[in-house]
C-alpha positions as CSV (number, residue, x, y, z in Angstrom):
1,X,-83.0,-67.0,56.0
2,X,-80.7,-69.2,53.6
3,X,-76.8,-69.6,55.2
4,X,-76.4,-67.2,52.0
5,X,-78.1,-64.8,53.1
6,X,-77.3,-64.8,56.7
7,X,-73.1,-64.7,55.1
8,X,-74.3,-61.4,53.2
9,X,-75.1,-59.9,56.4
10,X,-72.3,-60.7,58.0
11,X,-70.3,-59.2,55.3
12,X,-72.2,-55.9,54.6
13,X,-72.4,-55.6,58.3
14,X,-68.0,-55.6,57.9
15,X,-68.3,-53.4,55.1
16,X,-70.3,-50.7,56.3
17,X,-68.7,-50.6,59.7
18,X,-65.5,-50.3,57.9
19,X,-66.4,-47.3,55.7
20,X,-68.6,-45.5,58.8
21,X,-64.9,-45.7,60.6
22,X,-63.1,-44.2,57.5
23,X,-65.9,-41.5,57.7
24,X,-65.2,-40.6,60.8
25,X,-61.3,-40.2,60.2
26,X,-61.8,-38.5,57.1
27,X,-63.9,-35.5,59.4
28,X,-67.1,-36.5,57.6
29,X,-69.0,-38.4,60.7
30,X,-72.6,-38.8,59.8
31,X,-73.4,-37.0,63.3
32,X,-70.9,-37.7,65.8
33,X,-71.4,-40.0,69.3
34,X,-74.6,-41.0,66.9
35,X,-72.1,-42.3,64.0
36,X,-69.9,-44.3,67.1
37,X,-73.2,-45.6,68.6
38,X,-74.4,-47.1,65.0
39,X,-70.4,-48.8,64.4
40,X,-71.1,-50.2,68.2
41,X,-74.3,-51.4,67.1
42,X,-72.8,-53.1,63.8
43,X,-69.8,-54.1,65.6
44,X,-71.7,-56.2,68.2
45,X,-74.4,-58.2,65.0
46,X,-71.0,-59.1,63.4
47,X,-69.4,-60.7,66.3
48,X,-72.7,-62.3,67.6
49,X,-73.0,-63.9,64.5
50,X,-69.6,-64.7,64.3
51,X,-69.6,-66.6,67.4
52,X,-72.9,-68.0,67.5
53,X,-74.2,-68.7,63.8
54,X,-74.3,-72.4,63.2
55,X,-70.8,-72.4,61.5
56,X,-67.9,-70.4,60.2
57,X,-69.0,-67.6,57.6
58,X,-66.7,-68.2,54.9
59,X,-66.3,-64.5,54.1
60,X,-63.5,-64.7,51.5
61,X,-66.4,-66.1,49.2
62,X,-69.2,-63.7,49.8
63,X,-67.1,-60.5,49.9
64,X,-67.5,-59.8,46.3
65,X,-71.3,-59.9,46.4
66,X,-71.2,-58.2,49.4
67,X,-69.3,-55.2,48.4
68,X,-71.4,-54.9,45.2
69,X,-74.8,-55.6,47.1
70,X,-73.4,-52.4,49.3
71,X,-72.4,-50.2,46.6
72,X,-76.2,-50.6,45.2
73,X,-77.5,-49.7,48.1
74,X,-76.1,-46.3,47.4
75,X,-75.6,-46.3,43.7
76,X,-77.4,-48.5,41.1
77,X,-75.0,-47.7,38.3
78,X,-71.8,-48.7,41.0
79,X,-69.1,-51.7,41.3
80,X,-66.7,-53.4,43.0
81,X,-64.2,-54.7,40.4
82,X,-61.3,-57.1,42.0
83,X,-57.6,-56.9,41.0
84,X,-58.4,-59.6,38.0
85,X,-61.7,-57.9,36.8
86,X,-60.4,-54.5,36.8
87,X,-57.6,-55.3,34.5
88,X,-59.7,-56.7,32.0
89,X,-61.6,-53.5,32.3
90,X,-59.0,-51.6,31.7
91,X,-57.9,-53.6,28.3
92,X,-61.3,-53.4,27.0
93,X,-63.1,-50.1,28.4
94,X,-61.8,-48.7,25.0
95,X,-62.5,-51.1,22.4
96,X,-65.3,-51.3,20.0
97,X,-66.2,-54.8,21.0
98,X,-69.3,-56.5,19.6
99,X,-72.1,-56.8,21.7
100,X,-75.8,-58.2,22.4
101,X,-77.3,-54.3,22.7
102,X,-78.2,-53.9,26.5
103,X,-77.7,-51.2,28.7
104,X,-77.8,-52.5,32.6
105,X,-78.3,-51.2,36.4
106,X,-78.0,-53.1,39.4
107,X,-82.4,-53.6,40.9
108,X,-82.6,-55.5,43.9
109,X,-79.5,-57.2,44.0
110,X,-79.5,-58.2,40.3
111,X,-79.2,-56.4,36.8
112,X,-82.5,-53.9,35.6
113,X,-82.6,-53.5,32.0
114,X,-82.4,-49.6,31.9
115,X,-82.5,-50.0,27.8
116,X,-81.6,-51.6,24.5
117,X,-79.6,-50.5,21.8
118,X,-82.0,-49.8,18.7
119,X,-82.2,-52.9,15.9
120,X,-79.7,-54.2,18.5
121,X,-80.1,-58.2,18.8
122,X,-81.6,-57.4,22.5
123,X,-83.9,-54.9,21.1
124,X,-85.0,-57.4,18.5
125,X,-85.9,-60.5,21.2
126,X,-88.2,-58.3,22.9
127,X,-86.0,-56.9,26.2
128,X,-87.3,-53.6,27.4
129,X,-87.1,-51.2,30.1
130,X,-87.3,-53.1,33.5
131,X,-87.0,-56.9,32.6
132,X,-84.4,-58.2,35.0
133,X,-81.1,-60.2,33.9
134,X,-81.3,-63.6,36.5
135,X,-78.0,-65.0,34.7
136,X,-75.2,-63.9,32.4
137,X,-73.7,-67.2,30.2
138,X,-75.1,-69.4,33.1
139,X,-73.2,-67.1,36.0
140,X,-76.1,-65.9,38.2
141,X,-76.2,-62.1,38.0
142,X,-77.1,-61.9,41.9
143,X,-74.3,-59.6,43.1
144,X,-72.6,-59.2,40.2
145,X,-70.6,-56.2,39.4
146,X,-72.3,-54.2,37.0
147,X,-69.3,-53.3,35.0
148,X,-68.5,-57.2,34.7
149,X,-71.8,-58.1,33.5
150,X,-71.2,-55.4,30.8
151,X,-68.1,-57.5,29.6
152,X,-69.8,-60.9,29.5
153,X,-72.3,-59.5,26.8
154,X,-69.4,-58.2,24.8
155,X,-67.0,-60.0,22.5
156,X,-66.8,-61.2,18.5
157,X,-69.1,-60.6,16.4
158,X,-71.2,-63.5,15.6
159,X,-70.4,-65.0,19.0
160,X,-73.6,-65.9,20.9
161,X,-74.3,-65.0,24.6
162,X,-77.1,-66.9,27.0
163,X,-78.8,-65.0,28.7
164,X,-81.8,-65.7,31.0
165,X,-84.4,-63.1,31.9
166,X,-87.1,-62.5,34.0
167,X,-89.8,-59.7,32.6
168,X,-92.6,-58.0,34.2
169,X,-95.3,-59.2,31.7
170,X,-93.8,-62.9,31.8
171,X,-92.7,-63.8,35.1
172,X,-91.1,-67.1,34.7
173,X,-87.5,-67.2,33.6
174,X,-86.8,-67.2,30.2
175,X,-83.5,-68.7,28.6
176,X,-82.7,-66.7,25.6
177,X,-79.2,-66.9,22.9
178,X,-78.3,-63.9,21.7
179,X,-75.7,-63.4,19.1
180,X,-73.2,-60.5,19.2
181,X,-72.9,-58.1,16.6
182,X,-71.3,-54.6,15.9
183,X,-74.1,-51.9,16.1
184,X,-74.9,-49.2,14.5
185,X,-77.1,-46.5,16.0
186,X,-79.7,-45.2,13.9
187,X,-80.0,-41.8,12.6
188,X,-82.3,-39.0,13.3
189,X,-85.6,-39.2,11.9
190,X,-87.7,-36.1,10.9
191,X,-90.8,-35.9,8.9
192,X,-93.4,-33.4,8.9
193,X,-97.2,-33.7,10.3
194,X,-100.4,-32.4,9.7
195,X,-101.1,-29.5,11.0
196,X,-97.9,-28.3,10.3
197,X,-95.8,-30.0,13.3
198,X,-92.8,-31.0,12.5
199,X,-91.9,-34.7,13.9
200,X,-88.0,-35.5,15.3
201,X,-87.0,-38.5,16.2
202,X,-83.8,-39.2,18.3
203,X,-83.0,-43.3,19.6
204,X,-79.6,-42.5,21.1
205,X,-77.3,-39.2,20.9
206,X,-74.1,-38.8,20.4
207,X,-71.9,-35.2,19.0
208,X,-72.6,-36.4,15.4
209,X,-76.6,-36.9,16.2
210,X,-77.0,-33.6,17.8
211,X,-75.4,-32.1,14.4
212,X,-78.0,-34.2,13.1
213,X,-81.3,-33.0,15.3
214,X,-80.2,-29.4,13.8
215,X,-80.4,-30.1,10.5
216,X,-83.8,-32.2,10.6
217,X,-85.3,-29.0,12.6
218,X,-83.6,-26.3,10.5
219,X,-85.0,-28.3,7.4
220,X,-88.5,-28.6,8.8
221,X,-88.9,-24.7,9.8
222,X,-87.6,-24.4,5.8
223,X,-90.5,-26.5,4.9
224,X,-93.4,-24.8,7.2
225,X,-93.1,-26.4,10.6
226,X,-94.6,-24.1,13.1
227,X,-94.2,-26.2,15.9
228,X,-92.1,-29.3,16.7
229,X,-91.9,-32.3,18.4
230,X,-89.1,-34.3,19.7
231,X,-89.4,-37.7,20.5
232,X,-86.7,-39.5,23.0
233,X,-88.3,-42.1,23.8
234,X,-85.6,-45.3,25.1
235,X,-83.1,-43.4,24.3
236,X,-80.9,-44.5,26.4
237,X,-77.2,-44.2,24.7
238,X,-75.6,-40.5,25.1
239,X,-73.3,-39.0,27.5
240,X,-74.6,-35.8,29.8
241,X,-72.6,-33.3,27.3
242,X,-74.8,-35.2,24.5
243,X,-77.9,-34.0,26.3
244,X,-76.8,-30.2,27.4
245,X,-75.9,-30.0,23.3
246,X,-79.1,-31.0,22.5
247,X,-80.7,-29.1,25.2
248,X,-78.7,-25.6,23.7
249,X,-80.2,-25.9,20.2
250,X,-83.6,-25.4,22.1
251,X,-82.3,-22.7,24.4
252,X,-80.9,-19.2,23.7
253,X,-81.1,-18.3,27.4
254,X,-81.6,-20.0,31.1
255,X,-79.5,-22.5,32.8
256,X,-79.5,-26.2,31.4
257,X,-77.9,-28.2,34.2
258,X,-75.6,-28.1,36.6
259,X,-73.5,-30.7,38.3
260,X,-72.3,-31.2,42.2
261,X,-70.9,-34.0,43.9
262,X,-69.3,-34.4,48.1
263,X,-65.7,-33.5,46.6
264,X,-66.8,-32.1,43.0
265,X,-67.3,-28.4,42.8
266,X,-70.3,-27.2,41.5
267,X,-70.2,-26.3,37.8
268,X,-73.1,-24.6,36.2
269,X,-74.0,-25.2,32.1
270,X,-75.5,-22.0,30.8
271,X,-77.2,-22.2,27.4
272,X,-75.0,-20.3,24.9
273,X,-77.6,-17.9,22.6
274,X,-75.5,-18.5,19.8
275,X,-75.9,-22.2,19.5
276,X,-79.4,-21.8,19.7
277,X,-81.7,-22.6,16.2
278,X,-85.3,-22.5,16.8
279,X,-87.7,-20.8,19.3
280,X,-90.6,-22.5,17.8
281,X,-93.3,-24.2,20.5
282,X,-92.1,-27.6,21.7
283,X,-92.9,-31.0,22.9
284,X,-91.0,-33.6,24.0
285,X,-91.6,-37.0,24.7
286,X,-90.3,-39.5,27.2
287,X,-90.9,-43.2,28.8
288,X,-89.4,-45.1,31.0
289,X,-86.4,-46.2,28.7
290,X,-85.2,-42.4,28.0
291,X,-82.0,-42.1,30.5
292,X,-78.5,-40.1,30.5
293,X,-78.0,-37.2,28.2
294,X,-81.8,-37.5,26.8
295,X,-82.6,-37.0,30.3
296,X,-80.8,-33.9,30.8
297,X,-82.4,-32.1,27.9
298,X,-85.9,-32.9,28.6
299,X,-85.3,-31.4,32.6
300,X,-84.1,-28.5,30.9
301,X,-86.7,-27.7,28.6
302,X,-88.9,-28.4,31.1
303,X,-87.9,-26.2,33.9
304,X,-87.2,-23.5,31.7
305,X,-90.8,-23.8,30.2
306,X,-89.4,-24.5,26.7
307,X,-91.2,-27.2,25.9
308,X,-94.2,-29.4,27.8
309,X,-93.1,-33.1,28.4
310,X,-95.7,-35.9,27.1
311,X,-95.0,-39.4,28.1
312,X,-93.5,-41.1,30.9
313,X,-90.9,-40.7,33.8
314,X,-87.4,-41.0,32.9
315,X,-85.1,-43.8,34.2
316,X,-82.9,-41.7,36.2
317,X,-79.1,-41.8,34.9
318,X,-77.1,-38.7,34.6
319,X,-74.1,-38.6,36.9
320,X,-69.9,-38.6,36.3
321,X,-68.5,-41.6,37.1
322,X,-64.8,-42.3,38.7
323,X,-62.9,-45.7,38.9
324,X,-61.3,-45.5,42.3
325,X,-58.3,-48.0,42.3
326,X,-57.6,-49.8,46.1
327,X,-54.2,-51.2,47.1
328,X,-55.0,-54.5,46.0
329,X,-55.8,-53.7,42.4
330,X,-59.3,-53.8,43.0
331,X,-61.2,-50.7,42.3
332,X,-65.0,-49.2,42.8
333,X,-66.4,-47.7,39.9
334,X,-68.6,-44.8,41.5
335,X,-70.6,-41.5,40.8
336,X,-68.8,-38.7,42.5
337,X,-71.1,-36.5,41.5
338,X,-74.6,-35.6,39.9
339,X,-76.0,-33.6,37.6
340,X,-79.3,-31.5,38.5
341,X,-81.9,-29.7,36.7
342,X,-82.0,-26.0,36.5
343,X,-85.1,-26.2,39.6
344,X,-82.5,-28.8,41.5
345,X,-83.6,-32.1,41.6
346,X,-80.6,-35.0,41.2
347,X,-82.0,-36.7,37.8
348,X,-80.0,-40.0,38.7
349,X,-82.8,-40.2,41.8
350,X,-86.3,-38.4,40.7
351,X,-85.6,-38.9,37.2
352,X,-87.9,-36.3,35.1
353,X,-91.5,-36.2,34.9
354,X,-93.4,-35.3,32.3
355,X,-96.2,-32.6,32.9
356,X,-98.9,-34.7,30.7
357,X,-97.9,-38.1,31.2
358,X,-99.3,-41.1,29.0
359,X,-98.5,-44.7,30.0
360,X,-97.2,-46.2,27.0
361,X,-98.5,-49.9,26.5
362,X,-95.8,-52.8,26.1
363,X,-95.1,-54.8,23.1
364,X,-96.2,-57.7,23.1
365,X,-94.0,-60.4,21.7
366,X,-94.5,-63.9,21.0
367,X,-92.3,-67.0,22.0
368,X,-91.8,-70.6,20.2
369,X,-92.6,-73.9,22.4
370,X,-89.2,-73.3,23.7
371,X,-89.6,-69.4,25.5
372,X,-87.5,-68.1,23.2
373,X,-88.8,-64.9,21.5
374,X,-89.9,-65.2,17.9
375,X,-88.3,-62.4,15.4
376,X,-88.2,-61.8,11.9
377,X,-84.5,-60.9,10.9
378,X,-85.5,-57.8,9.0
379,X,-88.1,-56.4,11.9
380,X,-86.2,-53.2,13.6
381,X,-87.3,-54.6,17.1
382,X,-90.2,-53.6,19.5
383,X,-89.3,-50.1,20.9
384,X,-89.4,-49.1,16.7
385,X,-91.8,-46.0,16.9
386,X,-95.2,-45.3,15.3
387,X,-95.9,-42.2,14.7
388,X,-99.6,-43.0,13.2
389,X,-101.5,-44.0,15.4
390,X,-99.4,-43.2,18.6
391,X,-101.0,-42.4,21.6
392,X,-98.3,-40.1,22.8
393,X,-98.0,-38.0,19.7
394,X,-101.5,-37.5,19.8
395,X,-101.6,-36.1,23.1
396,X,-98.7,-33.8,22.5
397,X,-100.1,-33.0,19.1
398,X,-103.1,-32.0,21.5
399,X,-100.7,-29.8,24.3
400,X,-99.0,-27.9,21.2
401,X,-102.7,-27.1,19.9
């Protein structure tokens, strides 16, 4: 075990016997005598290590990590900002900064590519769902706040950003320059098939794409649709309201989601009848890359047996976030609570899972002598859909039938 390592320990070993103490003051112990037993436990590794280990833990150095390397442990989507960090947080949370197009979680210490942003320059390298972020303009992403590394990919447009990844089908680290830019998200695509299916196509949501989603359906049943599919695949970008607008248009009765947390009150979304625009059959599709408000929709069609799911599991990201401030200035950026689909499962852990599911094969890309990833400036990127020859429209081509 590296002295890093062994400094970790020591310092999650701190953390955790601090916050099981403020557990038991707060009237929440996690089971009584067992909960003192465990801080005894904790309480004993730290000082053995303390007084025995082969030198000093320098502990000021490794709290940072050590906090955030906690705070995954329990949420991938927390951090652990210091005074400093948290007040450029504060002065850019807001702005429309340029940015590189990646949407990040904390995996196993370091930062899991949940998505891209469509024809985002991410998208257009070749970064997909899972690859794993080793550095951030050289700064090793190893128990870096999550919100932080969200900064360092933002900034002028134009500006570039290094970046070094590790992917799944390409093991070896791969140093890649991205260069900022403002996006754009694309709009909603619709198009009629044969067989009179009518095709949607949604790569992130916001208010002004759910407006959108009508209008391409509405137009579709106008032109013969009798059935319709609705593909979400990687999209990633849209806020939980996003999804339970989406998920109304598709509902005119059931529950769509509901959302609970320790100290957050249940509160229940019903689907409103009169928002409702269509009751023709459904399918919806999803991979691995579909996350957040997409996410909510597709566990409510499902569990309401709107519409039959094709595809993949979801990421698992739907939850309200709080930045809780400490007396130092610091603050932990947390979800407080999560929501759930209408049977009650917590999306942000089981994500949603498709009743015909199709593994979707990656895209390959190629790379110059140097690792970096070939790309032709007007190419939309590889998660751009097919919808000849797709796998996963066939098959839910095949469910509708």
């Amino acid at each position: 075990m590296s002295s890093r390592t062994k400094f970790f320990v020591v310092s999650a070993s701190t953390c955790l016997t601090l916050l099981l103490l403020i557990g038991s003051v707060m009237g929440k112990p996690a089971g009584g005598d067992e909960t003192l037993k465990h801080i005894g436990v904790f309480s004993d590794v730290v000082a053995h290590i303390k007084s025995e280990y082969v030198e000093e833990p320098d502990m000021k150095s490794v709290t940072l990590g050590a906090l955030n390397g906690l705070l995954e442990a329990v949420d991938p989507f927390a951090s652990y900002l210091n005074a400093e960090q948290y007040k450029e947080y504060l002065k850019t949370k807001d702005l429309k900064r340029a940015s590189a197009g990646l949407i990040l979680s904390k995996r196993f210490g370091y930062m899991g590519v949940v998505g891209t942003v469509p024809n985002s320059p991410a998208a257009k390298a070749g970064f997909s769902t899972g690859d794993m972020i080793e550095s951030i303009k050289g700064i090793a992403t190893r128990d870096m706040p999550l919100a932080y590394a969200t900064m360092l990919l933002q900034g002028e447009a134009g500006t570039t950003v290094d970046i070094t990844v590790v992917r799944a089908r390409r093991p070896e680290p791969q140093a890649t320059k991205l260069t900022r830019a403002n996006l754009v998200l694309p709009s909603v695509e619709g198009r009629m098939l044969s067989g009179q299916i009518g095709y949607v196509n949604l790569d992130a949501l916001s208010p002004n794409h759910v407006k959108e989603v009508s209008a391409a359906v509405q137009k579709l049943q106008k032109d013969g649709a009798q059935k319709i599919i609705l593909d979400v695949r990687s999209c990633a970008i849209g806020s939980p309201e996003d999804g339970i607008a989406l998920a109304n248009l598709f509902l005119n009765k059931g529950r769509i989601t509901y959302l609970k947390g320790q100290r957050v009150t249940q509160q229940n979304f019903e689907a409103d009848p009169t928002k409702a625009i269509t009751t023709l059959p459904m399918a919806v599709l999803t991979n691995r890359g579909t996350a957040d408000g997409a996410e909510i929709m597709a566990a409510a069609l499902q569990d309401n047996k709107r519409a039959k799911l094709v595809g993949e599991r979801t990421y698992g990201d739907a939850a309200q976030r709080k930045a809780i401030t400490m007396e130092d200035g610091a603050a932990i950026i947390l979800s407080v609570a999560k929501y759930y689909s209408p049977e009650g499962k917590a999306i942000q852990d089981t994500g949603v899972t498709p009743g015909s599911p199709v593994v979707e094969t990656d895209t390959q890309v190629e790379y110059d002598d140097n690792g970096e990833p070939i790309t032709d400036p007007n190419d939309q990127g590889p998660q751009k859909k097919s919808v000849d020859e797709d796998p996963v429209v066939k098959k839910a081509i095949e469910v509708l039938k």
